[in-house]
MOPAC internal coordinates of N, CA, C and O (Angstrom, degrees):
PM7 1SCF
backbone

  N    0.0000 0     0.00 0     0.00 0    0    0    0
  C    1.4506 1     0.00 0     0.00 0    1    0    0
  C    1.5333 1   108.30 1     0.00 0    2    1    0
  O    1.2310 1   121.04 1   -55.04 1    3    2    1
  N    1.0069 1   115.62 1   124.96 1    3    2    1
  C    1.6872 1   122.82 1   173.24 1    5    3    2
  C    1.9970 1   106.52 1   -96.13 1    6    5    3
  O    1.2310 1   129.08 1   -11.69 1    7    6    5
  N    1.0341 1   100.10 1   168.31 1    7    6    5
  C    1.5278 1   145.63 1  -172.56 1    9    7    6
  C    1.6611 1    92.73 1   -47.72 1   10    9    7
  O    1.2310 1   124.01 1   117.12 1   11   10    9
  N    1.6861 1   109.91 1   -62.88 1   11   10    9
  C    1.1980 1   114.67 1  -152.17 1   13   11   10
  C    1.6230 1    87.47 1   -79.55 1   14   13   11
  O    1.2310 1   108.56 1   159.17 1   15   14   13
  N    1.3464 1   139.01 1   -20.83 1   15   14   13
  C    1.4056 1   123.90 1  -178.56 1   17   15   14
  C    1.6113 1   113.54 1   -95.59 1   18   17   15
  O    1.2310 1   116.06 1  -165.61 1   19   18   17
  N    1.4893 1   125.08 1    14.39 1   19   18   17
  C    1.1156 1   124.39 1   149.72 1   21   19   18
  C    1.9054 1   143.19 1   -92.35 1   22   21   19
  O    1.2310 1   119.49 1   -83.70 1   23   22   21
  N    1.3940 1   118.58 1    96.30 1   23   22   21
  C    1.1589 1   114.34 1   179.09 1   25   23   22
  C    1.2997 1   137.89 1   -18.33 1   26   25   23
  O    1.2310 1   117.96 1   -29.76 1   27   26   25
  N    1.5966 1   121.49 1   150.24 1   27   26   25
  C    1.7025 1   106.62 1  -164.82 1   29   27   26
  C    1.5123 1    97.02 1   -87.85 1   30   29   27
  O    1.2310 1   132.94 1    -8.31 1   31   30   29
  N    1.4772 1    92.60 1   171.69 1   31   30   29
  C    1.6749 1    91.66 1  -179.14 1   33   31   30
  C    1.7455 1    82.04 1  -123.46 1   34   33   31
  O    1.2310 1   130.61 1   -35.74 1   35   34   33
  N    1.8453 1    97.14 1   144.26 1   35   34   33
  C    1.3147 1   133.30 1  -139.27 1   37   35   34
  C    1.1310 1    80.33 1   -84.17 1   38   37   35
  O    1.2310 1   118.59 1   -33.41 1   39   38   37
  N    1.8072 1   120.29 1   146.59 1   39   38   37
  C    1.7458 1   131.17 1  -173.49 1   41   39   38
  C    1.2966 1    97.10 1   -76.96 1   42   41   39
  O    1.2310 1   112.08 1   130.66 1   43   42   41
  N    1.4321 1   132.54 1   -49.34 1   43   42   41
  C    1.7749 1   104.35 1   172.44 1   45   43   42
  C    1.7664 1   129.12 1   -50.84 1   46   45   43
  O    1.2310 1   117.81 1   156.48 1   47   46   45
  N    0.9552 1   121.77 1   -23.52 1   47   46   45
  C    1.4579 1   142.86 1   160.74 1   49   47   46
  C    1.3764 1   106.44 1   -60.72 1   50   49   47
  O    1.2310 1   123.51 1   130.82 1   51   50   49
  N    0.6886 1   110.88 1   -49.18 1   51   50   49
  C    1.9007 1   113.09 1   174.90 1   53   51   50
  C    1.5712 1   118.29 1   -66.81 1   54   53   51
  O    1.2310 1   135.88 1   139.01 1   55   54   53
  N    1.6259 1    86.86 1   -40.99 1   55   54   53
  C    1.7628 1    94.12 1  -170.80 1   57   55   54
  C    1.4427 1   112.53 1   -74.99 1   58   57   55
  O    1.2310 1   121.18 1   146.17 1   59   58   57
  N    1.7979 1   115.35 1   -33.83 1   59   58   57
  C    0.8304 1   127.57 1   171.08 1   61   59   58
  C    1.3402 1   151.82 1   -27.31 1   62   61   59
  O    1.2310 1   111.00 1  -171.14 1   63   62   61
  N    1.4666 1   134.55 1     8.86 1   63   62   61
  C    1.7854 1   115.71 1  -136.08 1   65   63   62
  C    1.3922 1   150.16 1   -50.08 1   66   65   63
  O    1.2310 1   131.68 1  -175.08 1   67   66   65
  N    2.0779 1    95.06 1     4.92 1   67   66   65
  C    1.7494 1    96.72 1   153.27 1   69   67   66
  C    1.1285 1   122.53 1  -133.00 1   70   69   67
  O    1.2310 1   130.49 1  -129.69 1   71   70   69
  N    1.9376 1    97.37 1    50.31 1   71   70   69
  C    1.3492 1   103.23 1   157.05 1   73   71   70
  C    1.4559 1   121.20 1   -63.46 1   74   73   71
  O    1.2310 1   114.18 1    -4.80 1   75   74   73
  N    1.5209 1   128.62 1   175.20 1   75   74   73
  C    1.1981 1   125.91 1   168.36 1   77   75   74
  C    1.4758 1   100.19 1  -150.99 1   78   77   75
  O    1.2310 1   128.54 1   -23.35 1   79   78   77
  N    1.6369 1   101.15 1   156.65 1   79   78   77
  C    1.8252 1    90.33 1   165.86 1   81   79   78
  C    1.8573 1   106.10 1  -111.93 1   82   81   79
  O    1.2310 1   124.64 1   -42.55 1   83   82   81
  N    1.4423 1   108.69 1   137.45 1   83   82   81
  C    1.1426 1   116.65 1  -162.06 1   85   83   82
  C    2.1998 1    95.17 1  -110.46 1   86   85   83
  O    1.2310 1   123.14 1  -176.74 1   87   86   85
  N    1.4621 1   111.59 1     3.26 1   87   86   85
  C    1.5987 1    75.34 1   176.30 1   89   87   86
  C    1.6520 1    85.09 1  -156.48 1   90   89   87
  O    1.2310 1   112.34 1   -12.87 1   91   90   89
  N    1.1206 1   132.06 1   167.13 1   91   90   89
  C    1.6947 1   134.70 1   149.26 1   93   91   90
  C    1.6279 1   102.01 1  -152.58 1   94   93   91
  O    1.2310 1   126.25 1   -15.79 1   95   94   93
  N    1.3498 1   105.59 1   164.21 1   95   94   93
  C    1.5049 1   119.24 1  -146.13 1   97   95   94
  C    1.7867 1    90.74 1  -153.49 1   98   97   95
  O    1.2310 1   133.61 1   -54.38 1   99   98   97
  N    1.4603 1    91.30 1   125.62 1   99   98   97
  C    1.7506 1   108.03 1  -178.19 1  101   99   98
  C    1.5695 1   119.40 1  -121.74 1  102  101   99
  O    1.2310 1   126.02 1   -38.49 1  103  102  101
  N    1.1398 1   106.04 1   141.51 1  103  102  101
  C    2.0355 1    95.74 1   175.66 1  105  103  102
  C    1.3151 1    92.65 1  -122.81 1  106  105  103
  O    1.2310 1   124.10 1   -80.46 1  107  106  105
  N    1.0528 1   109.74 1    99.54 1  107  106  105
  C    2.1702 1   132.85 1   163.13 1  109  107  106
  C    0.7051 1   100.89 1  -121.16 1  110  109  107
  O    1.2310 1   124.58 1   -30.97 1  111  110  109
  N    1.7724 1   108.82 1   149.03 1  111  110  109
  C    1.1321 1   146.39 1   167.92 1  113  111  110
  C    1.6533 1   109.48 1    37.99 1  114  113  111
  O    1.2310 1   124.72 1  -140.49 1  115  114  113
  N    1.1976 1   108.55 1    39.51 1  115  114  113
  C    1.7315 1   138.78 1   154.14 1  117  115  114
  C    1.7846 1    88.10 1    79.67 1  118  117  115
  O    1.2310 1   114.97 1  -126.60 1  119  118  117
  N    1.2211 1   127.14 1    53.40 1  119  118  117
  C    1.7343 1   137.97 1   176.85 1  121  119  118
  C    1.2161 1   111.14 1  -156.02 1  122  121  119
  O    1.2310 1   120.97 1   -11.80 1  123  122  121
  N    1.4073 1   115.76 1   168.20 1  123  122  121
  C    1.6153 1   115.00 1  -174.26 1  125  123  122
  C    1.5398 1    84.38 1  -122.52 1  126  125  123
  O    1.2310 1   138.56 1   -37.72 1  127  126  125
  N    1.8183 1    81.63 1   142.28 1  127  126  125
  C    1.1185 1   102.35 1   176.36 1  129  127  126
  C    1.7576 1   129.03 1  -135.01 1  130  129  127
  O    1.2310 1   120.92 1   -75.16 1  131  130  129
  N    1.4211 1   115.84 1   104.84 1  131  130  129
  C    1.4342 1   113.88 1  -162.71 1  133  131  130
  C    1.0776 1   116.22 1  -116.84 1  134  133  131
  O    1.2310 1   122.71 1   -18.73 1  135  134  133
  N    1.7152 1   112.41 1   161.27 1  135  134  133
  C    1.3434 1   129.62 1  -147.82 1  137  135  134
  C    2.0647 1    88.28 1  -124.96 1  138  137  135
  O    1.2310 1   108.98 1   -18.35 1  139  138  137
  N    0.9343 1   138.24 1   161.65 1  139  138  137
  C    1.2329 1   128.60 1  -171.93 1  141  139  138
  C    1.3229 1   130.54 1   168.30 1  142  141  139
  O    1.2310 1   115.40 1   -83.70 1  143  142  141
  N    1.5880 1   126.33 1    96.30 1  143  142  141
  C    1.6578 1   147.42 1  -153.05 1  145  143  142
  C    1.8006 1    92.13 1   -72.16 1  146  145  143
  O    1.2310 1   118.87 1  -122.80 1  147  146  145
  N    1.2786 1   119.76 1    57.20 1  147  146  145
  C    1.1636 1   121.39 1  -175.56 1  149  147  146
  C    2.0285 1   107.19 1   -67.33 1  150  149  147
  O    1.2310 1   112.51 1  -155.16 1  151  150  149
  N    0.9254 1   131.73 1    24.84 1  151  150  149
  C    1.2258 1   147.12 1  -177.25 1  153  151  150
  C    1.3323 1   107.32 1  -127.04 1  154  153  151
  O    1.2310 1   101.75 1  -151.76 1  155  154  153
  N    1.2507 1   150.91 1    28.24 1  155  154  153
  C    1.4217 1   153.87 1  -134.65 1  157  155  154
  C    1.9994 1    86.33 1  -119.61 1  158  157  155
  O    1.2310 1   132.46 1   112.60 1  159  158  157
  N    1.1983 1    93.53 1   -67.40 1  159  158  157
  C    1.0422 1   120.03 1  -163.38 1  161  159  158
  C    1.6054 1   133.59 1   -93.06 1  162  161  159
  O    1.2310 1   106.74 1   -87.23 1  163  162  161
  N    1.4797 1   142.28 1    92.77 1  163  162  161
  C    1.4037 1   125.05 1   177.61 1  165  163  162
  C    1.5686 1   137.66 1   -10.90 1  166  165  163
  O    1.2310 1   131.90 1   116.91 1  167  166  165
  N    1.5739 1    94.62 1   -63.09 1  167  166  165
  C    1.7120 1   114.12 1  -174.57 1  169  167  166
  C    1.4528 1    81.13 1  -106.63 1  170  169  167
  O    1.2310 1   132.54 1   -38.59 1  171  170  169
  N    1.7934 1    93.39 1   141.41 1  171  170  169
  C    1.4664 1   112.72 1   152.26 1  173  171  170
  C    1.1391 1   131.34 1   -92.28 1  174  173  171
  O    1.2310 1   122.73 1  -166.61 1  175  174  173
  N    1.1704 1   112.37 1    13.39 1  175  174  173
  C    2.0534 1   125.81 1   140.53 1  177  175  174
  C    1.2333 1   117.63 1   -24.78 1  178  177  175
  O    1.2310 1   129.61 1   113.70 1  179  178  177
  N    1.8922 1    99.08 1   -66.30 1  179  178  177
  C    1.2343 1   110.38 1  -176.49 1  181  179  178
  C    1.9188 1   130.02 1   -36.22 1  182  181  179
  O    1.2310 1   135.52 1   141.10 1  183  182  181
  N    1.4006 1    87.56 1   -38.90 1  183  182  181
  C    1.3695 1   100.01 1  -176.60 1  185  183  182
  C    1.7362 1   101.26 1   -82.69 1  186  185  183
  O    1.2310 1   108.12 1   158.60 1  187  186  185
  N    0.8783 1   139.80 1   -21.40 1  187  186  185
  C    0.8824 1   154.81 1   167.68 1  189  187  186
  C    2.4082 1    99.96 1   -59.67 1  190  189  187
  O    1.2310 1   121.31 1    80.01 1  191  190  189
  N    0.8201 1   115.10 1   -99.99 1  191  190  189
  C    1.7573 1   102.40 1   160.27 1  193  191  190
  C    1.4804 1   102.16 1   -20.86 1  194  193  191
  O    1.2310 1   107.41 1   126.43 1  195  194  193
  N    1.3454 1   141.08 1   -53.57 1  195  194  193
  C    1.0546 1   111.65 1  -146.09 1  197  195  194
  C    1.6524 1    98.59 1   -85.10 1  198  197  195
  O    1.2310 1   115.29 1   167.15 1  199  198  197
  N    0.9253 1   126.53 1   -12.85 1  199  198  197
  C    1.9010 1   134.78 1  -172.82 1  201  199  198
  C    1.6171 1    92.38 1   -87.89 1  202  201  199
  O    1.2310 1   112.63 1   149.02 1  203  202  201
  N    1.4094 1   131.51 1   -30.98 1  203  202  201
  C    1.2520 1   127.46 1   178.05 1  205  203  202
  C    1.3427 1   107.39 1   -66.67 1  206  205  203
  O    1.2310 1   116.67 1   125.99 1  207  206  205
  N    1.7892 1   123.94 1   -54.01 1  207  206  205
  C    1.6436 1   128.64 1  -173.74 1  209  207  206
  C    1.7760 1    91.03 1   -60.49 1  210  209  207
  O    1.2310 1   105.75 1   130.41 1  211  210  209
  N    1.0720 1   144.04 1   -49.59 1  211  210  209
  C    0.9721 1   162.77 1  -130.96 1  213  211  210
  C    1.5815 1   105.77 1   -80.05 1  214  213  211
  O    1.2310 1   124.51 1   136.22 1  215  214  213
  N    1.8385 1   108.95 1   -43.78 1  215  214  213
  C    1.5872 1    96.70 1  -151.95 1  217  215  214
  C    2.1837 1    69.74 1  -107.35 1  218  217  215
  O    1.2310 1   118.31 1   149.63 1  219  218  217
  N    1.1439 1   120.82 1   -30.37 1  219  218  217
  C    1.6968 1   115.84 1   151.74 1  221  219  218
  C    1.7142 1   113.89 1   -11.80 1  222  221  219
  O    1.2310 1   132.05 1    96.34 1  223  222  221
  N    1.4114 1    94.33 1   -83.66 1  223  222  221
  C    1.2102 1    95.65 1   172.76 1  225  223  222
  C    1.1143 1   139.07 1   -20.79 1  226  225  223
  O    1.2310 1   129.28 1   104.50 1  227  226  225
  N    2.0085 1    99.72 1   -75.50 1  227  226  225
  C    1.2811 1   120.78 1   179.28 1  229  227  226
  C    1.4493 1   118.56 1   -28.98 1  230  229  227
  O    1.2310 1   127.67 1   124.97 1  231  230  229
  N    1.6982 1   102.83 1   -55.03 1  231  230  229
  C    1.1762 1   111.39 1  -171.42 1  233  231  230
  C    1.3284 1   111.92 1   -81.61 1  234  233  231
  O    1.2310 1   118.33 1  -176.58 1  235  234  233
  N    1.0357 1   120.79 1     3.42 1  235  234  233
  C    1.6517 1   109.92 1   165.44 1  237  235  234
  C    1.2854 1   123.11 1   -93.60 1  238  237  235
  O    1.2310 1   120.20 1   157.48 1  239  238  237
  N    1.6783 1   117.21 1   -22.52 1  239  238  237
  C    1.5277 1   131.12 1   146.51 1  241  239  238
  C    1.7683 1   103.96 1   -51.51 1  242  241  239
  O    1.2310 1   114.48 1   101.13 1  243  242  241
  N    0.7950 1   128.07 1   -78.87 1  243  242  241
  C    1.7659 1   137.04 1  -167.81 1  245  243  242
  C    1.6827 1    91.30 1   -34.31 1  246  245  243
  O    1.2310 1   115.51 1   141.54 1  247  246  245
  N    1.1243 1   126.12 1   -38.46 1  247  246  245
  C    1.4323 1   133.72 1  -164.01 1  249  247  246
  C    1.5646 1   107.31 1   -84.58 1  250  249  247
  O    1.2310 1   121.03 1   113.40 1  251  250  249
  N    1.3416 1   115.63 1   -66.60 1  251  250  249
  C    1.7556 1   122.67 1   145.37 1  253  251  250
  C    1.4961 1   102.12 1   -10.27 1  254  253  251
  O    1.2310 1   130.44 1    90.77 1  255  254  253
  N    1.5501 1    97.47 1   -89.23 1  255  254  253
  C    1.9205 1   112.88 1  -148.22 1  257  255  254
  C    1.2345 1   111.81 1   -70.03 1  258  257  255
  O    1.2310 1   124.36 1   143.89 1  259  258  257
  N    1.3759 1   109.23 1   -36.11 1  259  258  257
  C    1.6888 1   102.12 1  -155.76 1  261  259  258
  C    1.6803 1   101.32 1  -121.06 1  262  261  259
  O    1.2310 1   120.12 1  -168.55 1  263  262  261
  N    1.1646 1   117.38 1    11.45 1  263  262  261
  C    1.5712 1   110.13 1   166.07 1  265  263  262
  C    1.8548 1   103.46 1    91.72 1  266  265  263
  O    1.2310 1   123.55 1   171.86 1  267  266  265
  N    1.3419 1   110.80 1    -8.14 1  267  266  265
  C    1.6020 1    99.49 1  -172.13 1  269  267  266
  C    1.3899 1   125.85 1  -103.76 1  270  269  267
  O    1.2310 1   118.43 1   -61.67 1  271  270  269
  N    1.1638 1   120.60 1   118.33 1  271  270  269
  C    1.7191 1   125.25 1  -172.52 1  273  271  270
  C    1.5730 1   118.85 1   -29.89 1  274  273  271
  O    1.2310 1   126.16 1   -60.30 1  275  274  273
  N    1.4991 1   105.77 1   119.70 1  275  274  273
  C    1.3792 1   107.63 1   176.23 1  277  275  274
  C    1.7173 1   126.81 1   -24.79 1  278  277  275
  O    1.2310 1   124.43 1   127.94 1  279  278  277
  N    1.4171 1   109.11 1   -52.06 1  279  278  277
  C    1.2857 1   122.18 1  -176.30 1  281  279  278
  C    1.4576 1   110.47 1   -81.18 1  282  281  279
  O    1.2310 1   108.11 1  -168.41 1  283  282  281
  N    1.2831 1   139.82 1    11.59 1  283  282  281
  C    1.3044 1   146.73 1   163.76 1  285  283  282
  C    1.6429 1    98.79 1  -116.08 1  286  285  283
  O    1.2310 1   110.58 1   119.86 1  287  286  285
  N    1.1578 1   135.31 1   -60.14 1  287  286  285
  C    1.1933 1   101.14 1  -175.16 1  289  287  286
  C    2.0167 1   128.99 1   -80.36 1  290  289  287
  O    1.2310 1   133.09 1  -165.44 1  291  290  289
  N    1.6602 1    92.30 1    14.56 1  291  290  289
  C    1.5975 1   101.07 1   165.64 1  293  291  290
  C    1.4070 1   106.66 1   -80.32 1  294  293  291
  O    1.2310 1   124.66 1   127.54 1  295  294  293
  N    1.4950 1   108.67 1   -52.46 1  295  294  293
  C    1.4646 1   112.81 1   173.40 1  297  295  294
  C    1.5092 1   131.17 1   -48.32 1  298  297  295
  O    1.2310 1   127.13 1   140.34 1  299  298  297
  N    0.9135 1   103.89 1   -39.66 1  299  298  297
  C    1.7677 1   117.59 1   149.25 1  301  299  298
  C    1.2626 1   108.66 1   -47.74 1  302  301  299
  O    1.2310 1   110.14 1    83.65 1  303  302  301
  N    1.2547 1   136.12 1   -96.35 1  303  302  301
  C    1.3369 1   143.89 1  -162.33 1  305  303  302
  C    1.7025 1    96.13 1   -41.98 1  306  305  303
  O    1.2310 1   113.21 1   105.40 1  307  306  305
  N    1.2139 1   130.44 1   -74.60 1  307  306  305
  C    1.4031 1   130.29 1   170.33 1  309  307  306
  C    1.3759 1   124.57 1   -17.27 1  310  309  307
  O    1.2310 1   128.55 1   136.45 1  311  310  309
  N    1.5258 1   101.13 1   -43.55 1  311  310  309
  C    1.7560 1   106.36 1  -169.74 1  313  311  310
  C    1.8457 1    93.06 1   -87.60 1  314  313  311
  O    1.2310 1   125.75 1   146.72 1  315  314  313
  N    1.2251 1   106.56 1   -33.28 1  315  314  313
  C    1.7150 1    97.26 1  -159.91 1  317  315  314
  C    1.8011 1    90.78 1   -70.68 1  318  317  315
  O    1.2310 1   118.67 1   147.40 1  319  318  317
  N    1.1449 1   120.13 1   -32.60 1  319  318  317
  C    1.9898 1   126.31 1  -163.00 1  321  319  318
  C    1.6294 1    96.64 1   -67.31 1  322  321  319
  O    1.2310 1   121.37 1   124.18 1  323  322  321
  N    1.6576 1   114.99 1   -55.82 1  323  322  321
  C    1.2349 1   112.07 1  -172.50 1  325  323  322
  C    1.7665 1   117.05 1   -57.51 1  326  325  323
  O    1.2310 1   129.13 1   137.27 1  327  326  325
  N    1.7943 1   100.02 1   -42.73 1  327  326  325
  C    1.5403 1    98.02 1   156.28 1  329  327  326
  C    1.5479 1   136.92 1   -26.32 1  330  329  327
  O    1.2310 1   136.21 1   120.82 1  331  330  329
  N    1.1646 1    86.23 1   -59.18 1  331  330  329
  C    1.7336 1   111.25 1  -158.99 1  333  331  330
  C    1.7291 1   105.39 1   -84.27 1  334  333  331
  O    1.2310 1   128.06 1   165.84 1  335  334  333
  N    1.7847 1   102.08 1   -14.16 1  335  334  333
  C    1.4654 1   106.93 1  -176.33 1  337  335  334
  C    2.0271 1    92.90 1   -66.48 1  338  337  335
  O    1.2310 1   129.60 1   136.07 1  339  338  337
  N    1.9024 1    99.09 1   -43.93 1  339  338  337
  C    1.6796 1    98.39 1  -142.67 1  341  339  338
  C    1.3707 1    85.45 1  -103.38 1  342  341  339
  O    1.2310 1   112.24 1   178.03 1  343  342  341
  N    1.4370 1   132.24 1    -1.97 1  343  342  341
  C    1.6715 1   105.37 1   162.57 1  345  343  342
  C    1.0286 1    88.42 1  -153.78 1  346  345  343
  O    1.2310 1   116.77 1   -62.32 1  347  346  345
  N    1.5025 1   123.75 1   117.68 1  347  346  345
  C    1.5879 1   141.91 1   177.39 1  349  347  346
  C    1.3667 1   106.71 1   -88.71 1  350  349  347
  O    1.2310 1   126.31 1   -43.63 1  351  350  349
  N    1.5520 1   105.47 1   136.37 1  351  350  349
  C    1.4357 1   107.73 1  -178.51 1  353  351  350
  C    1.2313 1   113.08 1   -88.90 1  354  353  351
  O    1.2310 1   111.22 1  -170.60 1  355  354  353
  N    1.3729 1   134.13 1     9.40 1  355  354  353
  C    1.4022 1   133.71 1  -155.64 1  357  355  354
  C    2.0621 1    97.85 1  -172.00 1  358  357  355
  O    1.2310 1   123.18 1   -72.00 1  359  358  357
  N    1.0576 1   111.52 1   108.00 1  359  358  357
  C    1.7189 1   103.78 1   151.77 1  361  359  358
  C    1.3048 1   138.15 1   -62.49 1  362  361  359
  O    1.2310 1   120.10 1   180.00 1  363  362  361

């Protein structure tokens, strides 16, 4: 992996000094592959908000980049997660 295929880390994170990074996410050898401070937090709620800000996001990039309305490509992400909650394509 080189330099140019690693994401920036966000200037409040920098500015920060007890920031931490709690997750990173890989596509090798055609699978995802994650690293993850699953101890961050008491309740696993938490992580739960954080997949909500998360697929937010997404869809506000998808809306940015690719031309498609915020509220359709949340709905997407929503329908494909609940999928993937009740029949996983991969263990």
């Amino acid at each position: 992996m080189s330099l140019r295929d690693e994401l920036l880390i966000p200037e409040p994170a920098k500015r920060d000094p007890t920031s931490i990074e709690i997750m990173r996410v890989w596509i090798a050898d055609d699978n995802q592959h994650f690293t993850l401070r699953g101890d961050i937090w008491d309740d696993p709620a938490a992580w739960g908000l954080l997949l909500a800000d998360l697929a937010r996001n997404l869809a506000t990039s998808y809306c940015q980049d690719a031309a498609i309305p915020a509220e359709e490509a949340l709905a997407r992400i929503k329908d494909a997660f609940t999928v993937e909650l009740e029949n996983p394509t991969d263990t």
